[in-house]
N, C-alpha and C positions, 0 to 999 in steps of 0.2 A: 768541781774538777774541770778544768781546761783540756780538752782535745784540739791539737791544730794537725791539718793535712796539707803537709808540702806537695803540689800536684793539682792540686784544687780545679783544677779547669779541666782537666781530663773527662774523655768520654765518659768514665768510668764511676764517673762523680757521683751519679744519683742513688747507686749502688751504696756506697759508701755512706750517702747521708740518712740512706735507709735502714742500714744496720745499726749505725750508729742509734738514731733519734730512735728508734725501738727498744731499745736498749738503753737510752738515756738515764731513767728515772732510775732505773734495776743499778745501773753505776755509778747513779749521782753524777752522772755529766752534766754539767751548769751550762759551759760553752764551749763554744765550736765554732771553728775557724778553718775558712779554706782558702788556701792562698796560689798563688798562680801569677808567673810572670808573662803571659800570653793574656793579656785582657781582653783580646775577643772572645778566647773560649773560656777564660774561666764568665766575662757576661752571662754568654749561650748555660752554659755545664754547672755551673755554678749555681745561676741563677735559677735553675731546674732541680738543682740539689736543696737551694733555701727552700722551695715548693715542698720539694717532698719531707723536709725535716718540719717543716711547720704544719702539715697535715699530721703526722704522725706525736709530734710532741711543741706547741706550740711555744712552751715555755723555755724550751731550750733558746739558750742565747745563738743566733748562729749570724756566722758574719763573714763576707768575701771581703779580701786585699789582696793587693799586689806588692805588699807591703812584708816580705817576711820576718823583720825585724816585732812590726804589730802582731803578727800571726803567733811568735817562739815566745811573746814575753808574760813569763810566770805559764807557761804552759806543763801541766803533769804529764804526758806523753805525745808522740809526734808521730804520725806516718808519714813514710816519705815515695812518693810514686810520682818520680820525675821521666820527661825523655829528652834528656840533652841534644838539640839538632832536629826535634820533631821524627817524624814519621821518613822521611824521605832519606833521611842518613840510613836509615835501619835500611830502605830499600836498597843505597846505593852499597855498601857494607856486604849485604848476603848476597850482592848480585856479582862484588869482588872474587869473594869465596866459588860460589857457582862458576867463574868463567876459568878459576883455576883448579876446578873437577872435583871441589869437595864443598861438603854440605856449610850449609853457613849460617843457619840457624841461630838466632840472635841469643840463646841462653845457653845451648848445649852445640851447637856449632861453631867454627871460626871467627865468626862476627861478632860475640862477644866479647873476644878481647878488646875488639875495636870500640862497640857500643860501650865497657866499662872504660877505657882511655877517656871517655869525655863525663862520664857519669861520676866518677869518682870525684875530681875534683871540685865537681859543683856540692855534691854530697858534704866534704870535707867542709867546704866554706860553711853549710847549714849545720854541721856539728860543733863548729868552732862558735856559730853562734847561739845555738840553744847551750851551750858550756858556759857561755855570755850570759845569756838574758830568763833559760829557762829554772825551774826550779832545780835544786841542787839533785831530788831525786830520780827527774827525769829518765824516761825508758823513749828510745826512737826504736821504730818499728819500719825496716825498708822494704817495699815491692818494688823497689828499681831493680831493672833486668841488668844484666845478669846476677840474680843475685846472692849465688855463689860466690865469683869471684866480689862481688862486692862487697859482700858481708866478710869477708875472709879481709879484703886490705882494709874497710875500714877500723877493724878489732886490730890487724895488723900495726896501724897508725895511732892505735890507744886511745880510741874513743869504745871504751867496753861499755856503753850504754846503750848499745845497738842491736837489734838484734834482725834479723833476716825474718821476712812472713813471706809464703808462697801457699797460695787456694789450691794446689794440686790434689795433696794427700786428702787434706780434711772434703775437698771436694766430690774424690772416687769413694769416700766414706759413708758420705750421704744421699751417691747412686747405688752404694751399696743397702742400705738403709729403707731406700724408696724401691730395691730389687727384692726385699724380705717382708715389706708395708707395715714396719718399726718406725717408733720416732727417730732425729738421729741421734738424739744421746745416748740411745741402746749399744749405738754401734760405734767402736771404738779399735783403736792398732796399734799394735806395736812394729815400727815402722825405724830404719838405719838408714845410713849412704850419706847423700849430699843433695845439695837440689838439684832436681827434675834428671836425678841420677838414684831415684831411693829404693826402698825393697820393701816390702810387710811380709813379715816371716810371721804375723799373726794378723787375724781380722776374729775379733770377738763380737759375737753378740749378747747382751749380757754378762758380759764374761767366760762363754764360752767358746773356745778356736774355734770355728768356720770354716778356716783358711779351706780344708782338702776340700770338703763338700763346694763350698762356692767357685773354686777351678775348676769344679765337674760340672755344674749348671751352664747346659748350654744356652739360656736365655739371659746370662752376665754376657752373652758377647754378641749380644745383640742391643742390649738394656742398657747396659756401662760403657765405659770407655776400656772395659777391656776388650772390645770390638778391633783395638788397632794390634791384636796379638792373637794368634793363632793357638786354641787350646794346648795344639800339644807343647809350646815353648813353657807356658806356665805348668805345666803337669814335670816336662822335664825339671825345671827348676823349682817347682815346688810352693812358689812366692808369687804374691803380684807385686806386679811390676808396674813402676812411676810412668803414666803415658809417654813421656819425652822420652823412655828408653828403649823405645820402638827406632828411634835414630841409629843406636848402637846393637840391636837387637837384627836389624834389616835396615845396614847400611846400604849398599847400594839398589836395594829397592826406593828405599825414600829419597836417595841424591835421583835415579830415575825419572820417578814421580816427577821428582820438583823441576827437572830441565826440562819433563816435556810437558808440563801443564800451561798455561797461558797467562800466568801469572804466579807469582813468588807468592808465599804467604805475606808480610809485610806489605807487599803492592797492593794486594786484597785491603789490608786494612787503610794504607793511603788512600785506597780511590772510596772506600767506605764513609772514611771518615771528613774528607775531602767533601762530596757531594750531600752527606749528611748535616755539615757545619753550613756548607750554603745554603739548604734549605731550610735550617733556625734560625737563621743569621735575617731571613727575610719575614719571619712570623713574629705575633703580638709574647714576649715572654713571658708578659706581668699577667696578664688577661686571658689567655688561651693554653694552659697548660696542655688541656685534654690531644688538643690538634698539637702540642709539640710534643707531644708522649708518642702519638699515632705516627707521626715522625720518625719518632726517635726508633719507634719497636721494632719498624719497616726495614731502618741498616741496621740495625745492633741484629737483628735477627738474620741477616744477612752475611754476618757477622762471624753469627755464633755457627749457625749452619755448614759454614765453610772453613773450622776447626780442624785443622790437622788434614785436612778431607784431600790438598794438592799432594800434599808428603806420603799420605795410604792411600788414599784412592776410594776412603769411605767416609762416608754423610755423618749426622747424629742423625736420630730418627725421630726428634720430638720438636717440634715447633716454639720457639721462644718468644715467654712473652713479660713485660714488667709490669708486677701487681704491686702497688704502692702497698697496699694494706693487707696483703699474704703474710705468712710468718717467712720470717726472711732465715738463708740457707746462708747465709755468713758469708762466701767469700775471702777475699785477703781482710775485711776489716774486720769480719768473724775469728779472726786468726787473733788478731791484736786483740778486740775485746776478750775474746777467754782469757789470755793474759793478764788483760785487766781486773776480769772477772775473780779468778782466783787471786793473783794478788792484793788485792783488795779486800778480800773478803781475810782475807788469813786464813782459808781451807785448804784441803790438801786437793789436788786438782791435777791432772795431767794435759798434754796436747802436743801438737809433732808441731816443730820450730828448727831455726834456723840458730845454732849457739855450739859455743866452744865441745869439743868431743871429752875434755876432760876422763881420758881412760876406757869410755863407755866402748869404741870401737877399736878391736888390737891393731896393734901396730898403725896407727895414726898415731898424729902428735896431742897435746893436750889440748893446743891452741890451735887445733884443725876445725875450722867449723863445719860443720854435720849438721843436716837431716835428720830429725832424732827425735825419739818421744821421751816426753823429760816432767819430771816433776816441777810445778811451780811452784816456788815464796817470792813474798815481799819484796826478798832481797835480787832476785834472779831466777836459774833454774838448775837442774841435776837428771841430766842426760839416763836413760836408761841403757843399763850394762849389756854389752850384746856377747852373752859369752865365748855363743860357739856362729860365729858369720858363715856362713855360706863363702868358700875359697873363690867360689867361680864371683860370685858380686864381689868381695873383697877386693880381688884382683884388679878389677874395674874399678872400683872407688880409691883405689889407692892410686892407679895410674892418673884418673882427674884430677886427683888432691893434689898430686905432683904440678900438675899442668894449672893448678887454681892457685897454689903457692909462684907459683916462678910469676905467673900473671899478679898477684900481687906485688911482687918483689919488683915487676917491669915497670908499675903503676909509679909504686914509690920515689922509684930510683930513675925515674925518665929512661929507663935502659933499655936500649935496642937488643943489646943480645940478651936478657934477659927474657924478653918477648918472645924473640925467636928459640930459645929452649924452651917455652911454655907451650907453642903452635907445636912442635917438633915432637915432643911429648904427645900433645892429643889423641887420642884415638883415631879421631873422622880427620885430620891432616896428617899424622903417622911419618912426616917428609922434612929434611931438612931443608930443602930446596924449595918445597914451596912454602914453608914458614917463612924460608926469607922474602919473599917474593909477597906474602902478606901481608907481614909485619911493614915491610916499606911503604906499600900502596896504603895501607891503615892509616900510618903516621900521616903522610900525606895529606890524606883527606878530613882527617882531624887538625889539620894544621890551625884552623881558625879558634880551634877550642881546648890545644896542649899545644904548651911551648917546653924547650929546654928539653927534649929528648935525643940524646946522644948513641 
């Protein structure tokens, strides 16, 4: 079996090659491919991720290119974790958003629409070509942000072999998990909405709800990331709640936060990633793993530490660190492999994914993509039915879906006003006036990488 990852050069790389190569043998992964059109860092990232895949499983074939044509061909699945514009659009993007008084939040903020304008079409081209060159029954697996709206226009565009993965849900599952000192496969949800807009109206252990008792543990708000919510909001509501819906939950606390801290989030990660890359960029790759790991732990910890932390106003509390040979906690690539996992296997298998609503959520559309916990097969998946929503989340997933659809249909259609009824819609912009005013400055600055928008 053929795994390629469009992205390949990303920070995020090693992660990636560790879940994977762990997992290798269990999925019959042969090769692996990571490809990247920045060859300096997929060198750096890359080159750090062959290390850890051949420590871990040496036989796997794994191979860097910049070549995505060599990366797609006869490949059985694809992840795609692109950032069209680097790091530095993202900054100038939420800093747009920020100076006209609303959050800008590159996945659940304004600046998404902007960050998908460039994201999409490069997407599009790498679908048209694994449609080309991959196997016919190719599965692509996106973590490009937003990816919401992204997963929503690319199924929109007719490439239904796509499907959205985001580490959020499966991630607060297995702080859940290390909060009860279960493996995580004890612990499991049922889980609605959209991304980094979702709900769990169950948290099982075992198979038994949780949910009330674990809202009442005061030390989940200290231990989890349900630190960024105030117990009484989840007692009111009944449900945890997706960390990102801390935005809509305590909006202008977090627009606050973010104007007067010293830095954007985004900025954090440019100057992270920025001075991290310099200083690999000057050590032995081939020869000195150990000193480039010690490296690497120093900003990625740096990193991880300052999560959410400008937007709340709070830390994680646990020191990060990468242990090559730990049992690995999945991640987005953990996302994609259970995918794998089960379909592959032909068992019957669940997990929260990024895939058409097909009925499961009332009154959405069928071809609304949802946050969802869904039965796997072979062939795809089968959303679980949410019979009775919660009016108050409903209300809210229904107004994003709005704002995720028109953002698709602006994508499509080069359409300015179409843009502007998707910002105008949002929640955190709620404004006709400064949708317009966004949507222009957006175009704008994407000029270099969307044409033909009228």
């Amino acid at each position: 079996m053929k795994l390629a990852v469009i992205g390949g050069g990303g920070v995020r790389s090693m992660f990636l090659a560790k879940s994977i190569a762990q997992r290798a043998r269990q999925l019959q992964i042969t090769e692996l491919v990571f490809m990247d059109n920045d060859e300096k860092k997929l060198r750096i990232y890359g080159s750090m991720a062959a290390h850890v895949s051949a420590l871990l499983c040496p036989e796997l074939q794994f191979r860097l290119t910049s070549d995505p044509e060599e990366a797609l061909r006869d490949a059985d699945y694809v992840i795609t974790t692109i950032r069209v514009g680097g790091d530095h659009m993202r900054v100038r993007e939420e800093r747009i958003a920020l100076a006209a008084g609303v959050i800008g939040q590159e996945t659940t903020g304004a600046a998404g629409l902007s960050f998908a304008m460039r994201s999409v079409p490069a997407l599009a081209k790498i679908c048209d070509l694994v449609r080309k060159v991959s196997k016919p029954s190719v599965k692509v697996f996106n973590f490009t942000n937003p990816a919401g709206v992204v997963s929503q226009t690319l199924r929109d565009m007719g490439y239904d072999f796509t499907y959205g993965i985001c580490d959020a849900p499966s991630g607060m599952l297995h702080q859940f998990a290390d909060l009860y000192g279960v493996p995580a496969q004890r612990m499991t949800g049922e889980c609605y909405g959209l991304n980094h807009l979702s709900f769990f109206r169950q948290i099982l252990l075992d198979g038994k709800d949780i949910l009330p008792e674990l809202i009442r543990r005061r030390d989940a708000y200290t231990e989890t990331d349900l630190r960024f919510f105030e117990p009484e909001l989840l007692a009111h509501m009944g449900m945890v709640l997706n960390e990102y819906l801390y935005y809509f939950y305590y909006r202008e606390k977090a627009l606050e936060n973010i104007l007067h801290a010293p830095q954007t989030r985004g900025e954090v990660i440019e100057e992270i990633n920025r001075e991290m890359t310099a200083e690999l960029e000057k050590m032995d790759l081939d020869h000195d793993f150990e000193g480039c790991l010690a490296v690497f732990e120093k900003w990625y910890g740096r990193r991880e530490d300052a999560y959410m932390a400008n937007e709340t106003g709070i830390r994680r509390n646990k020191a990060w660190k990468f242990d090559v040979f730990s049992e690995d906690d999945g991640g987005y690539a953990g996302v994609a492999l259970r995918f794998i996992d089960i379909a592959e296997s032909g068992e019957k298998g669940s997990m929260i994914l990024c895939a058409p609503n097909l009925g499961a959520i009332p009154t959405l559309l069928d071809d609304d993509i949802v946050e969802i916990t869904c039965d796997i097969t072979r062939d795809g998946c089968i959303p679980h039915a949410v019979p009775d929503p919660d009016e108050r989340a409903l209300e809210l997933i229904r107004r994003v879906k709005s704002y995720e659809r028109l953002a698709s249909r602006a994508i499509r259609e080069r359409s300015r006003a179409a843009a502007v009824d998707c910002l105008t819609l949002h929640p955190l912009v709620n404004s006709y006036s400064l949708a317009v005013k966004l949507v222009d400055q957006f175009i704008t600055l994407n000029g270099g990488y969307i044409d033909g928008w009228k």
